[in-house]
C-alpha positions as CSV (number, residue, x, y, z in Angstrom):
1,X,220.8,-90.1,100.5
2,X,220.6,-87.3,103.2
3,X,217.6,-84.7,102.7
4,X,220.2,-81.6,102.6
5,X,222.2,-83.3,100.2
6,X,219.9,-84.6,97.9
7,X,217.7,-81.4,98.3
8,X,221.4,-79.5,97.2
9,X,221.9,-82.4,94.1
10,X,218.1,-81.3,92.9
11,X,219.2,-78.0,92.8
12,X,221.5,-78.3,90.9
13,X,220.6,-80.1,88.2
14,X,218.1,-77.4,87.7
15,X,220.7,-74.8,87.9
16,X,222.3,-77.3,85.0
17,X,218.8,-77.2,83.2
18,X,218.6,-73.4,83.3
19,X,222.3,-72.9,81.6
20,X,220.9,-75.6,78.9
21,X,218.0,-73.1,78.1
22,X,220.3,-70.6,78.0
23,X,222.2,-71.5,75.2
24,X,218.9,-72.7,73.5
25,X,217.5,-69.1,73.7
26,X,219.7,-66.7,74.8
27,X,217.0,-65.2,77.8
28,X,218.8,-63.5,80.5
29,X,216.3,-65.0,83.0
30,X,217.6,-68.3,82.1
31,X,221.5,-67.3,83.9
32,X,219.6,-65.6,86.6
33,X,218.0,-68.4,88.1
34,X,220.6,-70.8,87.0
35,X,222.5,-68.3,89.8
36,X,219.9,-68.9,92.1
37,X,219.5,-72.9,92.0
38,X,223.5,-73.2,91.7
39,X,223.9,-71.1,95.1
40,X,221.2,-72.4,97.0
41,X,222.6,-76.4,95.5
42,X,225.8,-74.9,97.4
43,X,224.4,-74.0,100.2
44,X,222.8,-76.9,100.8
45,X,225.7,-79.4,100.3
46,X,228.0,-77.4,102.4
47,X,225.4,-77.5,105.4
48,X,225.3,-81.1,104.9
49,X,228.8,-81.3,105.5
50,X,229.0,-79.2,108.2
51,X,226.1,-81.4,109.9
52,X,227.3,-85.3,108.8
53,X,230.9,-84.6,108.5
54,X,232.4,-81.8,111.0
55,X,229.0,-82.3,113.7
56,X,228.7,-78.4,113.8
57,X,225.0,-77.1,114.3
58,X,223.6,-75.5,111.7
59,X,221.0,-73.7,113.3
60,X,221.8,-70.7,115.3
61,X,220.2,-69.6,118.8
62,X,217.5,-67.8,117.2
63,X,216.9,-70.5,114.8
64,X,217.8,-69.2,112.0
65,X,220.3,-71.4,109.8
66,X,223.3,-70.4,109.4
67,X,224.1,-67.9,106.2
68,X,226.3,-69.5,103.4
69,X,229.2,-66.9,104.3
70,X,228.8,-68.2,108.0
71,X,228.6,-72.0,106.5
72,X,232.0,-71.5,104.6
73,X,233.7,-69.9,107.7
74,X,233.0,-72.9,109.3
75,X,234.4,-75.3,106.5
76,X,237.7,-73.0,106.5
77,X,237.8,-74.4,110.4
78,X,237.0,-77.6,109.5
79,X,239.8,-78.1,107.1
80,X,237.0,-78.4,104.4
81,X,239.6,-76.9,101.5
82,X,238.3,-78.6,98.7
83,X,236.1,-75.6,98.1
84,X,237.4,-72.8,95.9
85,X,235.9,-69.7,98.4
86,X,236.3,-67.0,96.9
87,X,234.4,-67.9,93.2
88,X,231.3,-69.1,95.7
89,X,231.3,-66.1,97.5
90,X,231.3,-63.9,94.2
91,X,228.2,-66.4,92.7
92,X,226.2,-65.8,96.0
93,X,226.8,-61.7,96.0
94,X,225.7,-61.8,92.3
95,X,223.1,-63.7,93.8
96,X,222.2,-61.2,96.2
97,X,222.2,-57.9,94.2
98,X,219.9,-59.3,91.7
99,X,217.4,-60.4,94.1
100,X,217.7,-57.6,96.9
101,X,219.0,-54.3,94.7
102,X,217.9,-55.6,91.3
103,X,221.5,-55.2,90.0
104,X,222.7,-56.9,86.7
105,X,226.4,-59.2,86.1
106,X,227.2,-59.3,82.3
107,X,226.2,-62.8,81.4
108,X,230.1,-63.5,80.2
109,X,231.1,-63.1,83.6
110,X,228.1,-65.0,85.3
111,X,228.9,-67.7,82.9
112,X,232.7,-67.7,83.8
113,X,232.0,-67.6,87.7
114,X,228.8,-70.3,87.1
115,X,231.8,-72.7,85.8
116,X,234.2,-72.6,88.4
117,X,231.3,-73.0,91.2
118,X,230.3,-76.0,88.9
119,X,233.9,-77.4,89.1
120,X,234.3,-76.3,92.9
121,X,231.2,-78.1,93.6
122,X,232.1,-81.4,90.9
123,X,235.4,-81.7,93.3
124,X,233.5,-81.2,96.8
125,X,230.8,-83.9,96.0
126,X,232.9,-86.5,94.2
127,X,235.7,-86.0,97.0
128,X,234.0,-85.5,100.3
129,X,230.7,-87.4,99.0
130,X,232.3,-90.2,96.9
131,X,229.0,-89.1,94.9
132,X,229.4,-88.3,91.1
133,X,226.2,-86.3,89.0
134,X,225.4,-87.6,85.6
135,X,224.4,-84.3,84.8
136,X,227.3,-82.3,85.9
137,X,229.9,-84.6,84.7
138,X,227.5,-83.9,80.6
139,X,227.9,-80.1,81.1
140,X,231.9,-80.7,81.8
141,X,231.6,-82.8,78.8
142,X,229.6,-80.5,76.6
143,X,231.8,-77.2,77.3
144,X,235.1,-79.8,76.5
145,X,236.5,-79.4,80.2
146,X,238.4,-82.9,81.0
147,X,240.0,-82.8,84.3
148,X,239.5,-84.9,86.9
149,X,239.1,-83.4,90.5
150,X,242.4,-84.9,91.2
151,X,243.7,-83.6,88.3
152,X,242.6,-80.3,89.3
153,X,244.3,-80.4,93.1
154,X,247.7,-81.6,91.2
155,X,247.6,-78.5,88.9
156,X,246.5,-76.2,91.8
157,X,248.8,-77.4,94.2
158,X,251.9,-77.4,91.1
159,X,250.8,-73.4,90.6
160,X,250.8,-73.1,94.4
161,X,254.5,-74.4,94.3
162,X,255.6,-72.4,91.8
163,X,254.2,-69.3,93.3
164,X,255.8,-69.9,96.3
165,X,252.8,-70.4,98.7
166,X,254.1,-73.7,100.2
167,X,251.1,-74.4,102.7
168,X,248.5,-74.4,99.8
169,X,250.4,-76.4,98.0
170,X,250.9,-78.7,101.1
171,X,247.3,-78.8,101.7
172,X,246.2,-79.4,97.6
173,X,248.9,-82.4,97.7
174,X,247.4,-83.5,101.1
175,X,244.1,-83.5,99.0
176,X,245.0,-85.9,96.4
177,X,247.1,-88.1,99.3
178,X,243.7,-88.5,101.6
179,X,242.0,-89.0,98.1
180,X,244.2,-92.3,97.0
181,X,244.3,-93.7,100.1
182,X,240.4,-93.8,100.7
183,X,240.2,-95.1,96.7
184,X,243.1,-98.1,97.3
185,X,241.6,-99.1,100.9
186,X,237.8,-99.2,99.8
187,X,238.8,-101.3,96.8
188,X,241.3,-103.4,98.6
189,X,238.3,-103.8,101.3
190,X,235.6,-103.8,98.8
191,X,233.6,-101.3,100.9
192,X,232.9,-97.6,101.4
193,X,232.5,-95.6,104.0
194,X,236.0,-94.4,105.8
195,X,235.0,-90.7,106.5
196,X,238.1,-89.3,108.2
197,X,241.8,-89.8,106.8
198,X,242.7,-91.3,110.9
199,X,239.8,-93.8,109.9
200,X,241.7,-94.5,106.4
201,X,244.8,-94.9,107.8
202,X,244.3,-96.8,111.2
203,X,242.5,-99.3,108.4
204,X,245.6,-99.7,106.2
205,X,247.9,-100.4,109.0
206,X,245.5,-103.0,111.0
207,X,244.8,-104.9,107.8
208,X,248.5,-104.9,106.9
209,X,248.1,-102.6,103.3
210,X,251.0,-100.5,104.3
211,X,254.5,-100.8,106.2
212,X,255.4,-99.2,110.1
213,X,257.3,-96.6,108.1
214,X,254.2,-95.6,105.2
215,X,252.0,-95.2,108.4
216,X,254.4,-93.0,110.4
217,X,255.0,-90.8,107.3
218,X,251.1,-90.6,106.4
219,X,250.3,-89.6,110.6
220,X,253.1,-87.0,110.4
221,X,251.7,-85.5,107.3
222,X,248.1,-85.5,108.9
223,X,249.6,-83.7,111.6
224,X,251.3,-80.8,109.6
225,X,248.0,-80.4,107.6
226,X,245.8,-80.5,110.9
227,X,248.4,-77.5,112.3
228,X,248.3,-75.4,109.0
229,X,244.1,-75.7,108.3
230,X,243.7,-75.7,112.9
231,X,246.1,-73.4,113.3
232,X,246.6,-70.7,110.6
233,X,248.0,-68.3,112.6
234,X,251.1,-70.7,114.3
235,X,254.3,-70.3,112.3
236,X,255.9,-72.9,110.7
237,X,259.5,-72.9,109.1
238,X,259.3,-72.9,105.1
239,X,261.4,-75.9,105.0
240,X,259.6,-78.2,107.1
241,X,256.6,-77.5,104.7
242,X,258.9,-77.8,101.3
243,X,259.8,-80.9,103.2
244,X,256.2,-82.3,103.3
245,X,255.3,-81.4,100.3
246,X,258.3,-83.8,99.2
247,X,256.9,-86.9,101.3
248,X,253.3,-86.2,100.4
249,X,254.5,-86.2,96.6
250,X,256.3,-89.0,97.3
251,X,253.6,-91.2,98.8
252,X,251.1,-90.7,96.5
253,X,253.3,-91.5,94.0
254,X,253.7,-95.0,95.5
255,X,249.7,-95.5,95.9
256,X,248.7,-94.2,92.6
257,X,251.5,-97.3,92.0
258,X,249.8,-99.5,94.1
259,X,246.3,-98.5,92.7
260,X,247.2,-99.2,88.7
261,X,248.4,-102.6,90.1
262,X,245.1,-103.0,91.2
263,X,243.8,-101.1,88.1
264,X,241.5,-98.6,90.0
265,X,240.1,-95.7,87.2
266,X,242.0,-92.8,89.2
267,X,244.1,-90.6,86.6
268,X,247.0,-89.1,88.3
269,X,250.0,-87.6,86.2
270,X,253.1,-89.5,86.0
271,X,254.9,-86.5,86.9
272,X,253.6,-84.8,89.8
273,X,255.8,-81.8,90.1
274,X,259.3,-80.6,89.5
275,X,260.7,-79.2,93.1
């Protein structure tokens, strides 16, 4: 396992071990440096993505690494979406004004923030990593929280929908479409390690898994993902994105059908969403 990574797994499991000691005893100090494990276990990750996955340097000209808010920046470029921003960001200034002005968060709200890093970070390694924590996946357990990270995507991109914010939704449903394919081709391949959804599909049409017409839908929904997370600025017409979300619905519909066939452990819901 890389050295960031595993350094940023280490972490946080002790974060994990802090929060248990918490609800043993109740001591403040407990949350506080469950915040500091959990952030720096963030920080960590996402610079080993940013160095394995995207081949950005992490190290600035004066060699200093980059700062986490820097780090996430460069995941928003990346098309690294997985990660729920704004909850890490509000963990890491809790973070800050505890060590650097000596400030104090109510523990409810640590707590509640704690979580959705946890979740954030649960979706980013199983996802992006293939990697799950025995751990992490006991603390979902113990606080009764059941959803898969797919699960999570199909309800975020659903409430995306329904709010109207097509390109999230778009990109949440693109999530759960790069996440199927990579599943049904490593099992239909027995193997792992397809790190880019061009690898994934170029893989699936050589060895014959999907038709001509699969292939050209999946490479014109890459491309309208790659223009909204490249390009955020460039306008696109609200149908053509209502449109792909339809064919991105559609196809992973037909491989979460393909996967039961081969009866892969992915929960998807039956009904993905009601446009």
């Amino acid at each position: 396992m890389p050295v960031l990574l595993n350094s940023g797994i280490e972490s946080l499991i002790e974060g994990l071990t802090q929060i248990e000691s918490y609800e043993r005893n109740k001591n403040l100090k407990n949350i506080r440096f469950a915040i500091l494990h959990i952030d720096t276990a963030v920080e960590l990750i996402v610079k080993e993505y940013i160095k394995e996955k995207t081949q950005r340097i992490i190290i600035e000209k004066d060699h200093k690494s980059l700062s986490l808010p820097d780090c996430i920046k460069s995941l928003h470029r990346a098309q690294a979406e997985i990660l729920y921003v704004n909850d890490i960001l509000i963990l890491h200034e809790i973070r800050n004004n505890a060590q650097l002005l000596g400030l104090r968060t109510a523990e409810d709200q640590s707590l509640e923030i704690i979580e959705k890093v946890l979740i954030s970070l649960r979706n980013f390694l199983e996802l992006k990593f293939n990697c799950k924590i025995g751990e992490l996946e006991e603390y979902f357990e113990q606080i009764g929280y059941k959803k898969t990270p797919v699960e999570n995507y199909l309800d975020g991109a659903k409430l995306a929908y329904q709010n109207g914010l097509l390109e999230s939704a778009f990109i949440q449903y693109y999530i759960v479409l790069e996440f199927l394919t990579k599943k049904f081709l490593e099992n239909e391949m027995r193997t792992v390690g397809f790190n880019t959804h061009r690898n994934i599909m170029l893989n699936l049409k050589n060895y014959n898994l999907i038709s001509n017409g699969e292939y050209k839908d999946i490479k014109k929904m890459r491309f309208l993902r790659n223009t909204l997370t490249h390009s955020p600025n460039e306008s696109i017409v609200a149908d053509i994105i209502e449109e792909g979300i339809k064919t991105v619905i559609s196809l992973i519909d037909h491989f979460q059908g393909k996967i039961n066939e081969l009866r892969i452990n992915t929960t998807v819901d039956d009904s993905l969403v009601d446009l």
